[in-house]
DSSP file (Angstrom, degrees, kcal/mol; ACC not computed):
  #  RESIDUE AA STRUCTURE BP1 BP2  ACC     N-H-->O    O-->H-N    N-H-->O    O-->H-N    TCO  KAPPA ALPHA  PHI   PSI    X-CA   Y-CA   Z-CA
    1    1 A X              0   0    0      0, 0.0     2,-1.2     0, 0.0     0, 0.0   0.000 360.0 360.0 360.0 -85.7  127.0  166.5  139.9
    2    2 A X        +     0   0    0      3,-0.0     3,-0.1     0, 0.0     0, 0.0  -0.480 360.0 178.5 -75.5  72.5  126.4  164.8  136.3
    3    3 A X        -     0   0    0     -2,-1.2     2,-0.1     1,-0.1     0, 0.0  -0.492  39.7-102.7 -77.5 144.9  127.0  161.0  137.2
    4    4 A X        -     0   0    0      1,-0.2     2,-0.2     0, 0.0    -1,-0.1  -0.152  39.8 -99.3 -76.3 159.8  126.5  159.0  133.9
    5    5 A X        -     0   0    0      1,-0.1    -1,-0.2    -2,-0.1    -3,-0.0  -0.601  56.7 -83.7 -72.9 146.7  123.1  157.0  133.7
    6    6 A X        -     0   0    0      1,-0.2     2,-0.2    -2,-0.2    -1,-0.1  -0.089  43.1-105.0 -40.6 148.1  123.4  152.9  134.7
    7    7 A X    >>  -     0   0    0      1,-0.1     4,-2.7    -3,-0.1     3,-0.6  -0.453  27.2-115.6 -79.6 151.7  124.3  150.7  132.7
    8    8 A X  H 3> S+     0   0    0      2,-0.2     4,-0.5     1,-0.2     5,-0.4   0.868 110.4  55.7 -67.0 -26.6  121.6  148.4  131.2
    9    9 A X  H 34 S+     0   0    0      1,-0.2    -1,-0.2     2,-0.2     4,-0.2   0.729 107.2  48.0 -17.9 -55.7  123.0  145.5  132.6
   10   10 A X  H <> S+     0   0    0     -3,-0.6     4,-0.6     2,-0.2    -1,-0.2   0.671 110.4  45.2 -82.8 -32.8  123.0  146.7  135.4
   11   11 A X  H  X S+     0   0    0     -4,-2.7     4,-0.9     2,-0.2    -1,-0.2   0.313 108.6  57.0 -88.5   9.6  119.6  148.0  135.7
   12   12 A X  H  X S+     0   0    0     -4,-0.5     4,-0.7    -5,-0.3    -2,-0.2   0.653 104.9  54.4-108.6 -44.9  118.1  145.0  134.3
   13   13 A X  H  4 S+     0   0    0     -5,-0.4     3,-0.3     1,-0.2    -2,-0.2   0.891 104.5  57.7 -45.1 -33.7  119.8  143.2  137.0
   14   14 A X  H >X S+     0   0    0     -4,-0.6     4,-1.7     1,-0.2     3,-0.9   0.918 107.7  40.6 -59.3 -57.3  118.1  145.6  139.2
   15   15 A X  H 3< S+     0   0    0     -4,-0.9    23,-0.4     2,-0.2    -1,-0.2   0.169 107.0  64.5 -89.3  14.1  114.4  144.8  138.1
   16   16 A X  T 3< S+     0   0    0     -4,-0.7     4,-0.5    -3,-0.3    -1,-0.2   0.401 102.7  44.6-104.4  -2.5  115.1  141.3  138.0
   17   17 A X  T <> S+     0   0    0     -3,-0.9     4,-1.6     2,-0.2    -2,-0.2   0.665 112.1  58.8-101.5 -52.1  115.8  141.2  141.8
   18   18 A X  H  X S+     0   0    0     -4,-1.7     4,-1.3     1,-0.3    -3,-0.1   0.734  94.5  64.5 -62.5 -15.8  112.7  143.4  142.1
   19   19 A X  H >> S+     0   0    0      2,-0.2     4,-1.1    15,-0.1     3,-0.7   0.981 108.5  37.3 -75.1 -54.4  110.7  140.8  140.4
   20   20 A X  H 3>>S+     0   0    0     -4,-0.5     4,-3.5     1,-0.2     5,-0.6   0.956 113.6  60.1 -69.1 -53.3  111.2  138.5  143.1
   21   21 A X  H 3<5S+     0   0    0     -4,-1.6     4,-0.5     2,-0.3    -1,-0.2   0.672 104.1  41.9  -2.0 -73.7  111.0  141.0  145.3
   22   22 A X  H X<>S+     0   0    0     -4,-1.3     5,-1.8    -3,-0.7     3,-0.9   0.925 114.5  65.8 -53.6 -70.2  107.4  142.5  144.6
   23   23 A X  H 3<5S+     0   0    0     -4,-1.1     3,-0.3     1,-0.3    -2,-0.3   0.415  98.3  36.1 -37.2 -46.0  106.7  139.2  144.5
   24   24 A X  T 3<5S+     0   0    0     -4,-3.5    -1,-0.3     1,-0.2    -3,-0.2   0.531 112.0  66.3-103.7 -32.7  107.2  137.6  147.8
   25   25 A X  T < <S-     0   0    0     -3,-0.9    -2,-0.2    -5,-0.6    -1,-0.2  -0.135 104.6-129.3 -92.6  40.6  105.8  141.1  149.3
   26   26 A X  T   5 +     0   0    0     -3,-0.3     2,-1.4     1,-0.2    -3,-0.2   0.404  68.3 139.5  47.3  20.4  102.6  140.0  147.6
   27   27 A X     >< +     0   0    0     -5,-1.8     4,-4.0     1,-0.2    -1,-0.2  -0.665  29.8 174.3 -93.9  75.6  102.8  144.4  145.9
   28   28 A X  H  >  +     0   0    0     -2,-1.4     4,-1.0     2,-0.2    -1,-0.2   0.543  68.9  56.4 -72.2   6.7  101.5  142.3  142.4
   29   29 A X  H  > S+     0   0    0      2,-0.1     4,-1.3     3,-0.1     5,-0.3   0.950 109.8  41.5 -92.2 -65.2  101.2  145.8  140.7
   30   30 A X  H >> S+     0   0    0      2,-0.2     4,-3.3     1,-0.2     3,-2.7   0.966 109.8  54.8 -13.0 -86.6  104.6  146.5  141.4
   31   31 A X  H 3X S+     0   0    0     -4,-4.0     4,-4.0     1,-0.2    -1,-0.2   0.940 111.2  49.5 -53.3 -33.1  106.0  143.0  140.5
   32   32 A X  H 3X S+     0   0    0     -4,-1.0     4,-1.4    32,-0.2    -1,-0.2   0.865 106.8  49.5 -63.4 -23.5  104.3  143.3  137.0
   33   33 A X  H <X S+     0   0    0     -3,-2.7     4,-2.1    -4,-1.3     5,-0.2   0.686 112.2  55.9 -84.4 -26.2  105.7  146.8  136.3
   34   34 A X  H  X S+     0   0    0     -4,-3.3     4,-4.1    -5,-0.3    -2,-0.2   0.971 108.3  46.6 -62.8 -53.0  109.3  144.9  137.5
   35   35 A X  H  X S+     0   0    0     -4,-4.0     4,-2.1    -5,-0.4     5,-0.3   0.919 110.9  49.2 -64.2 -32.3  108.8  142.3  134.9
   36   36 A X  H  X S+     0   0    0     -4,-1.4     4,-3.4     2,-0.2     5,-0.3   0.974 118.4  42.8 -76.4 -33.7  107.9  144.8  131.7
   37   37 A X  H  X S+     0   0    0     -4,-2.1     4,-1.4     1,-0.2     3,-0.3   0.962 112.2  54.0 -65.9 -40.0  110.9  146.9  132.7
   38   38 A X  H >X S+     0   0    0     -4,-4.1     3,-1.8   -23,-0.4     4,-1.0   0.883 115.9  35.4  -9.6 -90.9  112.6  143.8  133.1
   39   39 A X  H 3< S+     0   0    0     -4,-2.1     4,-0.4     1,-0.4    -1,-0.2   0.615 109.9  59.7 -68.7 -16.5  111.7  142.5  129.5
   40   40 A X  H 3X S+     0   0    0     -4,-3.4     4,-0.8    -3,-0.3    -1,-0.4   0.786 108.8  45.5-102.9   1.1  111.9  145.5  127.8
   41   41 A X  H <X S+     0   0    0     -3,-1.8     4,-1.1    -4,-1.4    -2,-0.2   0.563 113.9  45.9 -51.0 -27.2  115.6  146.0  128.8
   42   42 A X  H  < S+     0   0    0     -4,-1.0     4,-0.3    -5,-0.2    -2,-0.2   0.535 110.6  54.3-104.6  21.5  116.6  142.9  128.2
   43   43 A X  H  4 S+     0   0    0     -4,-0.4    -2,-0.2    -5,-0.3    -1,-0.1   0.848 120.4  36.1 -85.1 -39.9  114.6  143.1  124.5
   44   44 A X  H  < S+     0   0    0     -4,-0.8    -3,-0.2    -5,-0.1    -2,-0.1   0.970 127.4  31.2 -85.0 -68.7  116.6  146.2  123.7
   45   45 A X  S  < S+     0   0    0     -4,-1.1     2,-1.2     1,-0.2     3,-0.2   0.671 104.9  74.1 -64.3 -31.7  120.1  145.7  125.3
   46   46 A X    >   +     0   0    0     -4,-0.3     3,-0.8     1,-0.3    -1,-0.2  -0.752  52.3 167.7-110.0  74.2  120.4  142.0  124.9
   47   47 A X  T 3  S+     0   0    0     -2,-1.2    -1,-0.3     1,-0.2    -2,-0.1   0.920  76.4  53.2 -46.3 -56.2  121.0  141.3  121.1
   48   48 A X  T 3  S+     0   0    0     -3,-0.2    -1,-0.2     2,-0.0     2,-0.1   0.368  77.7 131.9 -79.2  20.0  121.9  137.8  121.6
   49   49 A X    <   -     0   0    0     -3,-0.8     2,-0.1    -7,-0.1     3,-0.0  -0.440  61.2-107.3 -77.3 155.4  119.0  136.9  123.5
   50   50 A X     >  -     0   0    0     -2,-0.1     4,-2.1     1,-0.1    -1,-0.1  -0.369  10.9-137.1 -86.7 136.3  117.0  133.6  122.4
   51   51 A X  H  > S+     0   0    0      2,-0.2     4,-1.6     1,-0.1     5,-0.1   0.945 115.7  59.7 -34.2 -65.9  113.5  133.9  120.6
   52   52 A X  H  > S+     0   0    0      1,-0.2     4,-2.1     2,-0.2     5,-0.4   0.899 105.1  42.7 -20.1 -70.9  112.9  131.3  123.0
   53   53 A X  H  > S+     0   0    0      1,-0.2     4,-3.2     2,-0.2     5,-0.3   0.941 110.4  58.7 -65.6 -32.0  113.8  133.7  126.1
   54   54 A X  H  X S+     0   0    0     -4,-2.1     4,-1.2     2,-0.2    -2,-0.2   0.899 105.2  45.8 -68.7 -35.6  111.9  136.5  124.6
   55   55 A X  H  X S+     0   0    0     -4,-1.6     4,-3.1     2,-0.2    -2,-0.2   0.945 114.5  50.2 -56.4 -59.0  108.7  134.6  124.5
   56   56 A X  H  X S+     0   0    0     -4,-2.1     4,-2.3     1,-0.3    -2,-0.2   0.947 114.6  44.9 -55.6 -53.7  109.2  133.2  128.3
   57   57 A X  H  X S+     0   0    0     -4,-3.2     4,-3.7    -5,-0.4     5,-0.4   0.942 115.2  44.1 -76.4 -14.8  109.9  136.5  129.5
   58   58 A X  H >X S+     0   0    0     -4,-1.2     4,-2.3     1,-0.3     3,-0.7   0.984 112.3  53.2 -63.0 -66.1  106.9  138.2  127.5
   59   59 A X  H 3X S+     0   0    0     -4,-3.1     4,-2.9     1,-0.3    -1,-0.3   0.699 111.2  46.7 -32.9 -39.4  104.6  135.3  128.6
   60   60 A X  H 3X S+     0   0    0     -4,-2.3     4,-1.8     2,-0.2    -1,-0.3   0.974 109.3  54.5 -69.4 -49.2  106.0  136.3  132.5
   61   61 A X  H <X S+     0   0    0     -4,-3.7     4,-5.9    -3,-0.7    -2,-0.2   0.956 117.0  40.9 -53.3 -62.6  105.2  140.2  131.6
   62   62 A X  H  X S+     0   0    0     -4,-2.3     4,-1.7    -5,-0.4    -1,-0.2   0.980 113.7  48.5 -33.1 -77.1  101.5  138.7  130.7
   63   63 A X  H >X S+     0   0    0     -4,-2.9     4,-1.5     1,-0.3     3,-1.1   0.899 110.6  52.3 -58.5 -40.2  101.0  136.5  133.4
   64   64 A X  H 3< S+     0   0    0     -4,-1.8    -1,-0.3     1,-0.3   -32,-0.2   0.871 100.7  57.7 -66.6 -25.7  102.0  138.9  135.7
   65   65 A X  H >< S+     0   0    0     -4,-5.9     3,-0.8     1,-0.2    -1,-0.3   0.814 108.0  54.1 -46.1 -31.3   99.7  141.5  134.6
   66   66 A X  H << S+     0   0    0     -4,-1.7    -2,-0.2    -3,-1.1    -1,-0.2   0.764  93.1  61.1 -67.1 -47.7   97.1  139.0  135.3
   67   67 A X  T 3< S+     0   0    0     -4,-1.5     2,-0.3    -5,-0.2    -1,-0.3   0.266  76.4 111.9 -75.7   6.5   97.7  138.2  138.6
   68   68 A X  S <  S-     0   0    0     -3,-0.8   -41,-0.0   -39,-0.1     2,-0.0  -0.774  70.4-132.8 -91.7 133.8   97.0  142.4  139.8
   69   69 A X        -     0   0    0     -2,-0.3     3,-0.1     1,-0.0     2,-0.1  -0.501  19.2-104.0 -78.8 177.6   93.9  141.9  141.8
   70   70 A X        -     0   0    0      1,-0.3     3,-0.0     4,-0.1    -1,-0.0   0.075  55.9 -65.1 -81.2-175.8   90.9  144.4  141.0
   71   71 A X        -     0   0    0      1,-0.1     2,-0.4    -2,-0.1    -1,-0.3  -0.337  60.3-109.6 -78.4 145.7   89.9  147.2  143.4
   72   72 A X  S    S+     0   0    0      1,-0.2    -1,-0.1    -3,-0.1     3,-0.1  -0.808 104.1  26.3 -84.3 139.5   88.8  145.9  146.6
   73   73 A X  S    S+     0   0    0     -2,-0.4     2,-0.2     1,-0.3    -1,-0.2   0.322  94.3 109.9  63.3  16.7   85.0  146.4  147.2
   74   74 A X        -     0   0    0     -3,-0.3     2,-0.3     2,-0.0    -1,-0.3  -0.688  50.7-169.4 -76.0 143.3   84.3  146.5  143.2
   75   75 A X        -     0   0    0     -2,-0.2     4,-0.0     2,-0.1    -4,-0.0  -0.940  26.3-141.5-128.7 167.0   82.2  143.1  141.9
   76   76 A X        +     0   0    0     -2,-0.3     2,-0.4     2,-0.0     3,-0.1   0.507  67.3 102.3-106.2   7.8   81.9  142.5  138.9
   77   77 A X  S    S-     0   0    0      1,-0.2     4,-0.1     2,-0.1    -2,-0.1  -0.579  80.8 -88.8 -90.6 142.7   78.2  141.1  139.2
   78   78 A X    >   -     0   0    0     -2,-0.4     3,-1.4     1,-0.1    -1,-0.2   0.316  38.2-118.6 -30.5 152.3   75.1  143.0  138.3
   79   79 A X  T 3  S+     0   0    0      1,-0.2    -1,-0.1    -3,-0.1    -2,-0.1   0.983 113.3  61.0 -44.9 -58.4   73.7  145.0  141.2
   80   80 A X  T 3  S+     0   0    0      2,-0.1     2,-0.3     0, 0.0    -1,-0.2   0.129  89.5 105.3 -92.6  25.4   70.3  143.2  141.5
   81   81 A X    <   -     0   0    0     -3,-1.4     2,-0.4    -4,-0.1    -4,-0.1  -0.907  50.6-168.3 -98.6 141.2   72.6  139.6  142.4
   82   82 A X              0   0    0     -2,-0.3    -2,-0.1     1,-0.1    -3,-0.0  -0.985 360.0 360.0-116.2 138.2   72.8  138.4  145.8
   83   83 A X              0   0    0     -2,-0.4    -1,-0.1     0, 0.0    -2,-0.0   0.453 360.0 360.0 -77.0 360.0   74.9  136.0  147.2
């Protein structure tokens, strides 16, 4: 009935498997939303974690945001351009 919530460990294990995950099933919306939960679990849970690691994973959080393509059959060029 009440089962305790996961441990963060555990669920940061989880969304770090999901990163790949997303990833490889080309779902980039998805794999970015893996990586913030990702970083912001291990930002909170994970005292001892390196300045150094915090950067790398923010910088992944980033990059993957970048990588979600746009709506298919939006351009971003003026109307009156033709190709």
């Amino acid at each position: 009935p009440n089962a305790p919530p996961p441990k963060a460990k555990l669920m940061a294990a989880y969304y770090e498997k999901l990163t790949t995950l997303f990833w490889v099933s080309e779902n980039y919306l998805f794999h970015a939303f893996a990586w913030y939960k990702y970083y912001t679990l291990c930002k909170e849970y994970n005292r001892g974690m390196s300045e150094e690691m915090m950067q790398m994973q923010a910088s992944a959080v980033l990059l993957a945001a970048l990588c979600i393509p746009t709506l298919p059959g939006k351009s971003n060029k003026p109307s009156g351009d033709k190709d």
